[in-house]
Every structure is written in C-alpha cells, then in structure tokens.
mmCIF file as Biopython writes it, N, C-alpha, C and O atoms, coordinates in Angstrom:
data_model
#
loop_
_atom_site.group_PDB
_atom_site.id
_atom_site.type_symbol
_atom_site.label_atom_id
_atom_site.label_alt_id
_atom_site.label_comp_id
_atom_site.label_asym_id
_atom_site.label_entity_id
_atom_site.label_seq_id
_atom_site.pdbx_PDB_ins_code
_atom_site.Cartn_x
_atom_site.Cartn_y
_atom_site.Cartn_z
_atom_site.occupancy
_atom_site.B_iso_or_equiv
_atom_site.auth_seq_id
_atom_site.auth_asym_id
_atom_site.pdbx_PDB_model_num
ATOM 1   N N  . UNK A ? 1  ? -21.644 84.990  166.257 1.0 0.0 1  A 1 
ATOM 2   C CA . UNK A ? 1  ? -22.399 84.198  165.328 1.0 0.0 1  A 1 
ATOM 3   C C  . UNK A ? 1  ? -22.419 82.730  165.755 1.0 0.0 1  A 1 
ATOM 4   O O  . UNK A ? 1  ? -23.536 82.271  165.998 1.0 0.0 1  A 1 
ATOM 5   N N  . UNK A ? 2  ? -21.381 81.932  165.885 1.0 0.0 2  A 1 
ATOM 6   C CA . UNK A ? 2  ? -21.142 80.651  166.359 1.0 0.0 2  A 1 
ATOM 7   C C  . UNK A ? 2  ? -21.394 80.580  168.060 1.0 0.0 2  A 1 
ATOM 8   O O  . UNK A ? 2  ? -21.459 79.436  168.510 1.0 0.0 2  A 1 
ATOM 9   N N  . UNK A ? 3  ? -21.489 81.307  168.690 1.0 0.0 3  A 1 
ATOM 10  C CA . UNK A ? 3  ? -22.376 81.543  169.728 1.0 0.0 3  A 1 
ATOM 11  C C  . UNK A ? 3  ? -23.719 80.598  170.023 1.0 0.0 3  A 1 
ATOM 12  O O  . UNK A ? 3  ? -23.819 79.792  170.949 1.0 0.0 3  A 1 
ATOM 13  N N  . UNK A ? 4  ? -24.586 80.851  169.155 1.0 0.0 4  A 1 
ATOM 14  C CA . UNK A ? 4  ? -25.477 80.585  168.907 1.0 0.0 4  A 1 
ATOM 15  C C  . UNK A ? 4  ? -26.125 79.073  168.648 1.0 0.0 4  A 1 
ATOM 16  O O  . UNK A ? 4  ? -27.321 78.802  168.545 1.0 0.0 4  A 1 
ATOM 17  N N  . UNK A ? 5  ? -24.932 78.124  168.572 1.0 0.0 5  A 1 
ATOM 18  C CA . UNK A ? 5  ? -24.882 77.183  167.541 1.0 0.0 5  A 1 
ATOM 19  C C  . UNK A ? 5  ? -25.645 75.918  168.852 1.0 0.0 5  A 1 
ATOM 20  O O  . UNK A ? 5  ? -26.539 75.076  168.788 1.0 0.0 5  A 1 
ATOM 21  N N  . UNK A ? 6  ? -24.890 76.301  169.727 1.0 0.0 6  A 1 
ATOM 22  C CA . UNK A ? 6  ? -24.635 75.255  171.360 1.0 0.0 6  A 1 
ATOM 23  C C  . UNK A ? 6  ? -23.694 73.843  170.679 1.0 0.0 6  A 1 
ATOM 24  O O  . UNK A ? 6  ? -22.930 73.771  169.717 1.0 0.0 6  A 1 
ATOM 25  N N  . UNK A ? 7  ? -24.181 72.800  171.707 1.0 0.0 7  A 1 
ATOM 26  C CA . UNK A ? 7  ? -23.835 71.303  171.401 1.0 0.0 7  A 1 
ATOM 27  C C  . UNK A ? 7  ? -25.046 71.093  170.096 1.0 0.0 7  A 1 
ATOM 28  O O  . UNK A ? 7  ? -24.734 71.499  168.977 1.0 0.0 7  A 1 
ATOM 29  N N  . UNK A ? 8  ? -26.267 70.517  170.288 1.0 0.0 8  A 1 
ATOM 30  C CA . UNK A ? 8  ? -26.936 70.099  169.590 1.0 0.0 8  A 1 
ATOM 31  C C  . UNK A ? 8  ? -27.109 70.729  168.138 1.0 0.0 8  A 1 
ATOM 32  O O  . UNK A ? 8  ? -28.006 70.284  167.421 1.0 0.0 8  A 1 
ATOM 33  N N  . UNK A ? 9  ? -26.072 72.010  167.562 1.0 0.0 9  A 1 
ATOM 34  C CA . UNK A ? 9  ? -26.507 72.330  166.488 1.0 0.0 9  A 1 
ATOM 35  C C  . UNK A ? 9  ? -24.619 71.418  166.072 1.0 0.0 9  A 1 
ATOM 36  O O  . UNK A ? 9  ? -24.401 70.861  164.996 1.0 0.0 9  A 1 
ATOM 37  N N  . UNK A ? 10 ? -23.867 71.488  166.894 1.0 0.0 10 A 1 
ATOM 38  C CA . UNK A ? 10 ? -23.036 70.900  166.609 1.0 0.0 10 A 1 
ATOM 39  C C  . UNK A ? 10 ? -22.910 69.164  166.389 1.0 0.0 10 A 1 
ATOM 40  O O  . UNK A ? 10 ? -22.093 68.594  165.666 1.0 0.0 10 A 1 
ATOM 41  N N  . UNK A ? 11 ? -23.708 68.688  167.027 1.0 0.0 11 A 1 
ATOM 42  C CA . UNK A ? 11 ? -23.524 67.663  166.553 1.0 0.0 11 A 1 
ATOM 43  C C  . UNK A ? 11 ? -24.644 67.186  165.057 1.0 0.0 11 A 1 
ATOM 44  O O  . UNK A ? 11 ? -24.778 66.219  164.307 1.0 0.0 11 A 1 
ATOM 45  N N  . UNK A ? 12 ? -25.152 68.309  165.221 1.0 0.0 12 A 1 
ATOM 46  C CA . UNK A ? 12 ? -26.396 68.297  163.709 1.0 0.0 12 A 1 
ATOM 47  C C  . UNK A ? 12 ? -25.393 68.642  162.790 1.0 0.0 12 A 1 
ATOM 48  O O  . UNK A ? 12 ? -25.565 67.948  161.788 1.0 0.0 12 A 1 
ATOM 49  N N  . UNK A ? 13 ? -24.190 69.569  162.624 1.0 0.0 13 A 1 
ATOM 50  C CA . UNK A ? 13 ? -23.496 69.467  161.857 1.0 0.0 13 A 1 
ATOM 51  C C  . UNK A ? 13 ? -22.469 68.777  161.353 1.0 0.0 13 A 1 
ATOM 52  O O  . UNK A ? 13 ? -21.907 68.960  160.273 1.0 0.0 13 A 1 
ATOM 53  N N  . UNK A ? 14 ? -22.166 67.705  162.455 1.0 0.0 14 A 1 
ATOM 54  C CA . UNK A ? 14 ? -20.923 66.623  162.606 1.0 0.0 14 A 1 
ATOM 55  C C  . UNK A ? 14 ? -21.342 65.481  161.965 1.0 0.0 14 A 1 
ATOM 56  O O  . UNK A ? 14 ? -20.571 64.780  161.310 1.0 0.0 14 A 1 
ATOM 57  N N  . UNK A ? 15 ? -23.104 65.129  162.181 1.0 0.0 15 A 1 
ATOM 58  C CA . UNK A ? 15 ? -23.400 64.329  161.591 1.0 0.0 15 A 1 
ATOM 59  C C  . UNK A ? 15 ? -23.731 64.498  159.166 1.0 0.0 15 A 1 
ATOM 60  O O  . UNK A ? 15 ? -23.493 63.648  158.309 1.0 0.0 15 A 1 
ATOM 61  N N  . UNK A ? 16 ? -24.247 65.779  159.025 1.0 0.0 16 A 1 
ATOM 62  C CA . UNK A ? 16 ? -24.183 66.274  157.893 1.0 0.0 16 A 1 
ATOM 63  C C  . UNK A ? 16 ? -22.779 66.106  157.376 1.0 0.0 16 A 1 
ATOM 64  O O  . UNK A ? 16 ? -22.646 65.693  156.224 1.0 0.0 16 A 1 
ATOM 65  N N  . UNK A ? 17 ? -21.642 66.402  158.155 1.0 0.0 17 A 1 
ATOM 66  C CA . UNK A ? 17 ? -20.390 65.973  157.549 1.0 0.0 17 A 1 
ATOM 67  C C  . UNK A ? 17 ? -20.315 65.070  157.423 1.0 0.0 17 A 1 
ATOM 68  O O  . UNK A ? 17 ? -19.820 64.801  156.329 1.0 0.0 17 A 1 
ATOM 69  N N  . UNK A ? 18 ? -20.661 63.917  158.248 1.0 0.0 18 A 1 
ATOM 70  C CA . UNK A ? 18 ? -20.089 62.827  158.069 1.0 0.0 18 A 1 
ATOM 71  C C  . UNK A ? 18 ? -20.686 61.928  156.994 1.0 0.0 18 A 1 
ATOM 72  O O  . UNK A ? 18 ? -20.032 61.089  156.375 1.0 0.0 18 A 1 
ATOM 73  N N  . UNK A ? 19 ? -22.342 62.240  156.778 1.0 0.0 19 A 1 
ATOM 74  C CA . UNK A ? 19 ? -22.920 61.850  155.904 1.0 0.0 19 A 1 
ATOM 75  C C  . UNK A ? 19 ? -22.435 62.359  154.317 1.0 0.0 19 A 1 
ATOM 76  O O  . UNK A ? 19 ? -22.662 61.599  153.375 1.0 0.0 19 A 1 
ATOM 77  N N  . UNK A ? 20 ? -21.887 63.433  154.128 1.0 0.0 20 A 1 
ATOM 78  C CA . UNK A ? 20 ? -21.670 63.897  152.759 1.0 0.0 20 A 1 
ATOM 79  C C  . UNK A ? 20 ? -20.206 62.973  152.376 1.0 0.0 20 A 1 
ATOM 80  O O  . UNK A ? 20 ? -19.985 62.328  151.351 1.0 0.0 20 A 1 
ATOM 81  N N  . UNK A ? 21 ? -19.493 63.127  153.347 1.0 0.0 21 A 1 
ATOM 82  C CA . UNK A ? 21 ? -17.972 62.610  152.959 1.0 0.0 21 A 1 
ATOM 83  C C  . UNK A ? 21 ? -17.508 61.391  153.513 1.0 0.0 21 A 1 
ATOM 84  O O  . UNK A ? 21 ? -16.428 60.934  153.138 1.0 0.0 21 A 1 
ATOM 85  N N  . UNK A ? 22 ? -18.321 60.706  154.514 1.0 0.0 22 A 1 
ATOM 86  C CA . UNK A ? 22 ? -18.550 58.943  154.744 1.0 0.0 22 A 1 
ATOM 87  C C  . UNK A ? 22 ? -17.437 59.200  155.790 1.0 0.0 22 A 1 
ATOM 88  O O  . UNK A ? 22 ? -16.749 60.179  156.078 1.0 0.0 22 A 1 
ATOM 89  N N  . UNK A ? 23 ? -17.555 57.671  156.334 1.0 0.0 23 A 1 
ATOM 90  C CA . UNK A ? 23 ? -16.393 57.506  157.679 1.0 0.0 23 A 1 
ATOM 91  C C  . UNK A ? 23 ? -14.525 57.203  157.096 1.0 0.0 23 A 1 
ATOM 92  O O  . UNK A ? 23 ? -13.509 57.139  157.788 1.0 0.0 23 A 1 
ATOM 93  N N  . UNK A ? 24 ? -14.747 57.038  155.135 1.0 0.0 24 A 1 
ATOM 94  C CA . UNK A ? 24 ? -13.698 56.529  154.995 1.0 0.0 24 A 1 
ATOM 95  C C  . UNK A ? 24 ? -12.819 57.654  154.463 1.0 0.0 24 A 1 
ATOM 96  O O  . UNK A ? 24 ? -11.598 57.542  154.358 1.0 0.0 24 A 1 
ATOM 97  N N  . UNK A ? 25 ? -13.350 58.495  154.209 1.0 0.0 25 A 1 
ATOM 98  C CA . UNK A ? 25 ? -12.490 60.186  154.215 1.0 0.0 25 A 1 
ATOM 99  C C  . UNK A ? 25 ? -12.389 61.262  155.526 1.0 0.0 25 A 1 
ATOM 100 O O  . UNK A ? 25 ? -11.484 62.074  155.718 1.0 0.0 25 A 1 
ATOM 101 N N  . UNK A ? 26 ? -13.554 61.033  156.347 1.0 0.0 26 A 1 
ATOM 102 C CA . UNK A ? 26 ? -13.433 61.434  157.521 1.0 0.0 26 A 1 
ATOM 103 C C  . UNK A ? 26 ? -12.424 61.499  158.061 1.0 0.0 26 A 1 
ATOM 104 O O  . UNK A ? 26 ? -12.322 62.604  158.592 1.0 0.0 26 A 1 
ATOM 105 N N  . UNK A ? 27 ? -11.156 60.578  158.306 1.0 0.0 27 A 1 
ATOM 106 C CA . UNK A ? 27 ? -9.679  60.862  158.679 1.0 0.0 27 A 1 
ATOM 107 C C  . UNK A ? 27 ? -8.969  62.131  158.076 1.0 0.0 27 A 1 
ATOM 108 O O  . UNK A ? 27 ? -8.363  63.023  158.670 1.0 0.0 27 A 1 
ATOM 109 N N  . UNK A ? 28 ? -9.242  61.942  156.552 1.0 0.0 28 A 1 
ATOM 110 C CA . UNK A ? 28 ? -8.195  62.592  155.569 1.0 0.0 28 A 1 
ATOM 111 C C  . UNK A ? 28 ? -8.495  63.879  155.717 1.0 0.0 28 A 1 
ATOM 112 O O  . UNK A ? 28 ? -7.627  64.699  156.015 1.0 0.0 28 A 1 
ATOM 113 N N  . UNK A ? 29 ? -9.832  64.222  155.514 1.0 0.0 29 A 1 
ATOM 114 C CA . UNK A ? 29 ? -10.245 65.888  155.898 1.0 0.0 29 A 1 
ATOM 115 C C  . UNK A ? 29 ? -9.868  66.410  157.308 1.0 0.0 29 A 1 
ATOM 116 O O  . UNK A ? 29 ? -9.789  67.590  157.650 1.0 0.0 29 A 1 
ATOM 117 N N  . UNK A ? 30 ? -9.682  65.459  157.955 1.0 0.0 30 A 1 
ATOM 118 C CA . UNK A ? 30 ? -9.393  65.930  159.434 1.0 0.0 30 A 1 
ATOM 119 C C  . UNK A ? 30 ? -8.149  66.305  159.108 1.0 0.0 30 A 1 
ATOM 120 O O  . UNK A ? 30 ? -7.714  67.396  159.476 1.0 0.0 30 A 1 
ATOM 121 N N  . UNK A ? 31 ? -7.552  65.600  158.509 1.0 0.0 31 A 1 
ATOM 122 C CA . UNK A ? 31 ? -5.978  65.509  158.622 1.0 0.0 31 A 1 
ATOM 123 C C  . UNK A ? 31 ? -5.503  66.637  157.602 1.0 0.0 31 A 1 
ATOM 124 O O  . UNK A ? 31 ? -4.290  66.845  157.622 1.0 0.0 31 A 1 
ATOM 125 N N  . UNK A ? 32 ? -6.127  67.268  156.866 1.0 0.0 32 A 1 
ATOM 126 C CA . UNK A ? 32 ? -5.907  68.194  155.569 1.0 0.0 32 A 1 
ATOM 127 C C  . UNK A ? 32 ? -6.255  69.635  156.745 1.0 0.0 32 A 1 
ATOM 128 O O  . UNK A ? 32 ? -5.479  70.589  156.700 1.0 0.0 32 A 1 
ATOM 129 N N  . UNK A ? 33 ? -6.968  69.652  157.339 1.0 0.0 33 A 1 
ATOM 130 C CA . UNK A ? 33 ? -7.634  70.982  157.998 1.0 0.0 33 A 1 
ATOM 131 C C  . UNK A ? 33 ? -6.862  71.053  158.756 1.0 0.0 33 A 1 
ATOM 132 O O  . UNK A ? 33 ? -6.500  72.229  158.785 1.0 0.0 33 A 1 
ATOM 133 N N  . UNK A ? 34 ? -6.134  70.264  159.719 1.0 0.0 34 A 1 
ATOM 134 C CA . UNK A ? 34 ? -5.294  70.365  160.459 1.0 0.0 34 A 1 
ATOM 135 C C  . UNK A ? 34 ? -3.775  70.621  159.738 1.0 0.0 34 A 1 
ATOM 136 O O  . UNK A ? 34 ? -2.921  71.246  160.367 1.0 0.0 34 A 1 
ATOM 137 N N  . UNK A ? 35 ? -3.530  70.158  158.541 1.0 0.0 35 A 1 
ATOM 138 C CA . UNK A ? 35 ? -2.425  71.149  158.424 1.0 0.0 35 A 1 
ATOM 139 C C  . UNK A ? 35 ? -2.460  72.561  157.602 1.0 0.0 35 A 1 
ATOM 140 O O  . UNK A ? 35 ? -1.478  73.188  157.206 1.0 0.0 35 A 1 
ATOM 141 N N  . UNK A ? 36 ? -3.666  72.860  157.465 1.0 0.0 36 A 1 
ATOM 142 C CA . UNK A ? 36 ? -4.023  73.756  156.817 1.0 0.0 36 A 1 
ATOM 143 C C  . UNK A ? 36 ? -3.932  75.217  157.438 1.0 0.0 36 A 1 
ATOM 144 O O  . UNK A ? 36 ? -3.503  76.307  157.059 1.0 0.0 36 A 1 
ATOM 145 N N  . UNK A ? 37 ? -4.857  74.449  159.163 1.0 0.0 37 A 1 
ATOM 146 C CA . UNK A ? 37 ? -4.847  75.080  160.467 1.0 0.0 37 A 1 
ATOM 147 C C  . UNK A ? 37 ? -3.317  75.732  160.764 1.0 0.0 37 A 1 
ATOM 148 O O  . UNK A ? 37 ? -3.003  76.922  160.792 1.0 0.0 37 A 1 
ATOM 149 N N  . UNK A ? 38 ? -2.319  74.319  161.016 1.0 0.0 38 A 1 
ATOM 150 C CA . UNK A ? 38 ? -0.697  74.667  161.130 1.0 0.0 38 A 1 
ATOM 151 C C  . UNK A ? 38 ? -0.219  75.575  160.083 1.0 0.0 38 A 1 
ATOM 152 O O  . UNK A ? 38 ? 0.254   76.712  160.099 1.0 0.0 38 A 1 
ATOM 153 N N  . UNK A ? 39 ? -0.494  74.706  159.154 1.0 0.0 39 A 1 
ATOM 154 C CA . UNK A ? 39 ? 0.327   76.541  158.231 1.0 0.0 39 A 1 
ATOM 155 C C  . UNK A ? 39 ? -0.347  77.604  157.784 1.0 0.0 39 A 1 
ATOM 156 O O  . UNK A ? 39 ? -0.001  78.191  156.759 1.0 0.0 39 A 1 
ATOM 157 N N  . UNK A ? 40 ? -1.321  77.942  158.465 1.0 0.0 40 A 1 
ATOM 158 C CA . UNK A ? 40 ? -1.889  79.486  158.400 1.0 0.0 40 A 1 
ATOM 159 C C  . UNK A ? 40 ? -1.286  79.898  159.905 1.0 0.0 40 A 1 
ATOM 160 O O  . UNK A ? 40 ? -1.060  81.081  160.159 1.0 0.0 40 A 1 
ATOM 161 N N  . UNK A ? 41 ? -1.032  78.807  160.916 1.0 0.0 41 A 1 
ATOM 162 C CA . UNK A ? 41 ? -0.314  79.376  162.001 1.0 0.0 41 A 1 
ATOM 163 C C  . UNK A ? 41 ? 1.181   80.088  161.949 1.0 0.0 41 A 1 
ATOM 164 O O  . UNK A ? 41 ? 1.797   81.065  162.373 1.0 0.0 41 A 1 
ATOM 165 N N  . UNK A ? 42 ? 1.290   79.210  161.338 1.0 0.0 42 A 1 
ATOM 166 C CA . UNK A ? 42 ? 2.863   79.662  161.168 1.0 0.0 42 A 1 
ATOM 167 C C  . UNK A ? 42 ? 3.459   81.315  160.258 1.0 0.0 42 A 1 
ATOM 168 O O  . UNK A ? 42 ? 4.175   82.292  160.476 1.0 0.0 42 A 1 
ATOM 169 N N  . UNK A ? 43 ? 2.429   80.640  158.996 1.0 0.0 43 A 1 
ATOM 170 C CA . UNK A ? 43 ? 2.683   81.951  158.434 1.0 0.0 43 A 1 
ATOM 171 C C  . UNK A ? 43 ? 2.114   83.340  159.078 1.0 0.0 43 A 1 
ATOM 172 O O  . UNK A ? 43 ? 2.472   84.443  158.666 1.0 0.0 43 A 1 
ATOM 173 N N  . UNK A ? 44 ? 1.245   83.158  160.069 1.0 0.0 44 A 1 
ATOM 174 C CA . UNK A ? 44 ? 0.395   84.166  160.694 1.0 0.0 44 A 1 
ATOM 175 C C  . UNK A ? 44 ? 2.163   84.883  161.518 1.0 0.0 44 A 1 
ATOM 176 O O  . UNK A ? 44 ? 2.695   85.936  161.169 1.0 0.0 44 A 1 
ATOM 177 N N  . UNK A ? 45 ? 2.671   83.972  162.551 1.0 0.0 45 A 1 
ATOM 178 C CA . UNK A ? 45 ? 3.490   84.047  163.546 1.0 0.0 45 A 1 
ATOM 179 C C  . UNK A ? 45 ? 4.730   84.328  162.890 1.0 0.0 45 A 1 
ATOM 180 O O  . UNK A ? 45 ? 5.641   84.782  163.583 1.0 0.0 45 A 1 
ATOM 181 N N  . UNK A ? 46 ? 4.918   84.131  161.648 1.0 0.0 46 A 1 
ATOM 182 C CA . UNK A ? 46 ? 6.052   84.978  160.969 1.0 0.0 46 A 1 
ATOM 183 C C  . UNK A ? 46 ? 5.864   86.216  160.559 1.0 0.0 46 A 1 
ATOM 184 O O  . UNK A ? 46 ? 6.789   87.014  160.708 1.0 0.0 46 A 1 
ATOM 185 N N  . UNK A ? 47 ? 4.639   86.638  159.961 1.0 0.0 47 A 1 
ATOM 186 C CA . UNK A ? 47 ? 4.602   88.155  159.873 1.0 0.0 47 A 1 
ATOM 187 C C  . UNK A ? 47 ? 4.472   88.802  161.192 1.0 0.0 47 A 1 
ATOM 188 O O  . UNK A ? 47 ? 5.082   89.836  161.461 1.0 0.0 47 A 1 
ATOM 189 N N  . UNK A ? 48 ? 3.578   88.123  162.127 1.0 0.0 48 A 1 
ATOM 190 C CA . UNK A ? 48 ? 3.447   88.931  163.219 1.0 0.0 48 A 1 
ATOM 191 C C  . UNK A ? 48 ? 5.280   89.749  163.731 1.0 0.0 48 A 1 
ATOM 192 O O  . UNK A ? 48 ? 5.596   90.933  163.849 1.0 0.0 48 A 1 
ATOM 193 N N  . UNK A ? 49 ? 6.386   88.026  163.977 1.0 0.0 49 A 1 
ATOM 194 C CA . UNK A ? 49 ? 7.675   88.481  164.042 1.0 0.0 49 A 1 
ATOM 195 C C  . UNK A ? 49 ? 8.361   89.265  163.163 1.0 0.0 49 A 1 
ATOM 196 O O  . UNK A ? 49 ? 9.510   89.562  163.491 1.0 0.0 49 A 1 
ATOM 197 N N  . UNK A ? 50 ? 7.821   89.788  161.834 1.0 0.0 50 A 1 
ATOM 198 C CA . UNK A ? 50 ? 8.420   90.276  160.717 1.0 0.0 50 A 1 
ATOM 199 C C  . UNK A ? 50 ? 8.498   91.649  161.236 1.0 0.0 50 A 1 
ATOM 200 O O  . UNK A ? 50 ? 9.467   92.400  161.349 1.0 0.0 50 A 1 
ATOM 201 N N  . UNK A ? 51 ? 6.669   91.878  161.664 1.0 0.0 51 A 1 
ATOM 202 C CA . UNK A ? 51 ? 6.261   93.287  161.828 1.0 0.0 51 A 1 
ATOM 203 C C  . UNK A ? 51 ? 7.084   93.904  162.861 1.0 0.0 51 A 1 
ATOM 204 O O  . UNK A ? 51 ? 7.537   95.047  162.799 1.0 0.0 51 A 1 
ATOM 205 N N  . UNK A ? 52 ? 7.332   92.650  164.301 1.0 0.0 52 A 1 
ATOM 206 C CA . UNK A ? 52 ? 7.787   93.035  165.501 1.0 0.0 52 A 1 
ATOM 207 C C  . UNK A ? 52 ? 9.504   93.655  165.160 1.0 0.0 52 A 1 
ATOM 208 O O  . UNK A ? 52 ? 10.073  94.632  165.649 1.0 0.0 52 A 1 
ATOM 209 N N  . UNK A ? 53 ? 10.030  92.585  164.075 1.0 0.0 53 A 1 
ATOM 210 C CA . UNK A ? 53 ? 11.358  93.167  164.282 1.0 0.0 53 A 1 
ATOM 211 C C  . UNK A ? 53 ? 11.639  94.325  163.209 1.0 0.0 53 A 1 
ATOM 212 O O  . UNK A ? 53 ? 12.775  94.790  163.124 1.0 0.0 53 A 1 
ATOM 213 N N  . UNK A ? 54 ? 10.766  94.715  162.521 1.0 0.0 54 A 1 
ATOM 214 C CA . UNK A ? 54 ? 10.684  96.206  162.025 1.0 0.0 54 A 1 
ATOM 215 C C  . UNK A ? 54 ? 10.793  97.492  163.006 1.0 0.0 54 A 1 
ATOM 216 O O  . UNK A ? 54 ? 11.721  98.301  163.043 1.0 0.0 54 A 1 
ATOM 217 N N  . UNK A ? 55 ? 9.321   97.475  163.986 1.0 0.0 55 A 1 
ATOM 218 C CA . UNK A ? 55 ? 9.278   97.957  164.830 1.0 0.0 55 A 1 
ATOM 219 C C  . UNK A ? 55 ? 10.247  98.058  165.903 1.0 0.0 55 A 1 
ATOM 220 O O  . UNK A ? 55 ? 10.291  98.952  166.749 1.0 0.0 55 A 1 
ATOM 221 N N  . UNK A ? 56 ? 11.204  96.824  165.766 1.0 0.0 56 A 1 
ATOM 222 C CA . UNK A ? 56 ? 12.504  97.407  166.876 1.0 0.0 56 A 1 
ATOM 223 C C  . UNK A ? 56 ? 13.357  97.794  166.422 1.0 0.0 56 A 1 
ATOM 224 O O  . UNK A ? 56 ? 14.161  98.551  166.966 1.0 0.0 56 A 1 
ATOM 225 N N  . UNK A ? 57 ? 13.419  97.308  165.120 1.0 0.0 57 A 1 
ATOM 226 C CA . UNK A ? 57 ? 14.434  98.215  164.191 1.0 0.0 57 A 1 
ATOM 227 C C  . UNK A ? 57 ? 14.190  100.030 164.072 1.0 0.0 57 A 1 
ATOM 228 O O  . UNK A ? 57 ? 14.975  100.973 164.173 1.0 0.0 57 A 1 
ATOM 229 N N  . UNK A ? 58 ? 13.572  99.992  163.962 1.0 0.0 58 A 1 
ATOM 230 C CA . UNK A ? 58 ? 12.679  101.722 163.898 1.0 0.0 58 A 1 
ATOM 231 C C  . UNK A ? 58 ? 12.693  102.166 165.231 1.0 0.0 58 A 1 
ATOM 232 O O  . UNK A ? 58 ? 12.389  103.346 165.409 1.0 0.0 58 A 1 
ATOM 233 N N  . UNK A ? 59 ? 12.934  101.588 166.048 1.0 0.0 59 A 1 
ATOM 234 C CA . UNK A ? 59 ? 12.724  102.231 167.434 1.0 0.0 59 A 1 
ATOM 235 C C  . UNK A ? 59 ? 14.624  102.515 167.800 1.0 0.0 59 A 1 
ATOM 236 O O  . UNK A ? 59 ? 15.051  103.588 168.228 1.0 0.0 59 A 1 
ATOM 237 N N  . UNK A ? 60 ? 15.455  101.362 167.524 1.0 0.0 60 A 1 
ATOM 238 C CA . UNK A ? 60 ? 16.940  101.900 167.464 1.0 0.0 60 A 1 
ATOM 239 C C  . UNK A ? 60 ? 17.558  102.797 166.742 1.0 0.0 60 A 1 
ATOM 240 O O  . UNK A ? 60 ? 18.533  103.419 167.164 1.0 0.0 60 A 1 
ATOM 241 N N  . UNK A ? 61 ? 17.123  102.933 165.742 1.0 0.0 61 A 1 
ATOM 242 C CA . UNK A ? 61 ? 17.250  103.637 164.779 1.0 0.0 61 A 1 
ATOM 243 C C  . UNK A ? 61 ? 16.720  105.011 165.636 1.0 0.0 61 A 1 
ATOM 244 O O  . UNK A ? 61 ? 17.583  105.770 166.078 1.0 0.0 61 A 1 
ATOM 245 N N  . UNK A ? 62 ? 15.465  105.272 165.830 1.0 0.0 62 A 1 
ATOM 246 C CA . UNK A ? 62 ? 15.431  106.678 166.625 1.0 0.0 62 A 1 
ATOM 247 C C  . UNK A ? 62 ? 16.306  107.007 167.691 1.0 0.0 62 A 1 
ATOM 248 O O  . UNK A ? 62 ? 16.787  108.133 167.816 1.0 0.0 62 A 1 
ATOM 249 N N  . UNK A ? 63 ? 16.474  106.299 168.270 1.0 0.0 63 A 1 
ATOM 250 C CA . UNK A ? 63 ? 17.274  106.229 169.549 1.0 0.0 63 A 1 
ATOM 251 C C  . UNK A ? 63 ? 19.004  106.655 169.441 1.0 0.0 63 A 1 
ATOM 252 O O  . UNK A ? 63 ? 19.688  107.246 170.277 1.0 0.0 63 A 1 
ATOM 253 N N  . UNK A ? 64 ? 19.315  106.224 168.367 1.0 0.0 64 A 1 
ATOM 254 C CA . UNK A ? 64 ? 20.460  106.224 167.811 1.0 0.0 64 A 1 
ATOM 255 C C  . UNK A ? 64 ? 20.818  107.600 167.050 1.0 0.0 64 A 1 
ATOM 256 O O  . UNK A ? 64 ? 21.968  107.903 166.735 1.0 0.0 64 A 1 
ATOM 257 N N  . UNK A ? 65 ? 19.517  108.508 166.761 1.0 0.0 65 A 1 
ATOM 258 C CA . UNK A ? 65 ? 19.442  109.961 166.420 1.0 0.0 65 A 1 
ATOM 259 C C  . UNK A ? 65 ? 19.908  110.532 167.177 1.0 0.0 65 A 1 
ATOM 260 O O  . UNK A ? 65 ? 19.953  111.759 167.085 1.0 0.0 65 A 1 
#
C-alpha cells in the first residue's frame, strides 16, 4: 500500500502535517510517536521473549521424559 506513495506523495503529506499542527508542536508529536514507537517495541520484544522461554521450557520438559 505505502509502496505507492514515492517521495512526492511524502512530502505532500509532511507538508499537510505540518500545516494542521504548526512548526510549534511539530517537535512534541515527533517526540510522543517516538516513544510510543519505543514502547510498542519493547513490549513487542518481551512477549516475543515470554513466548521463546515457554517454548524452551516445553522442550526440557520433553526431554526430561
């Protein structure tokens, strides 16, 4: 879908942002998405490790049969 977009639809949209929310919030939204970005990372990379150490748990556990 975003494929599609190239440079020039991107900067058609950089400018629409910037016009709705001005240059003097422009920082703050940057700065809100970016930790928004970080902690959907994190919490992503803890279940991923949650799932992983299930799965090795379950795998000693057979082994141990």
């Amino acid at each position: 879908m975003f494929q599609s977009i190239g440079i020039p639809g991107l900067i058609i949209i950089l400018v629409i942002i910037l016009i709705i929310f001005g240059p003097k919030k422009l920082p703050q939204l940057g700065r809100s998405i970016g930790e928004t970005l970080k902690n959907f990372k994190d919490s992503t990379k803890d279940v991923i490790d949650d799932v992983t150490e299930e799965e090795t748990d379950t795998k000693k556990a057979k082994e141990v049969k």
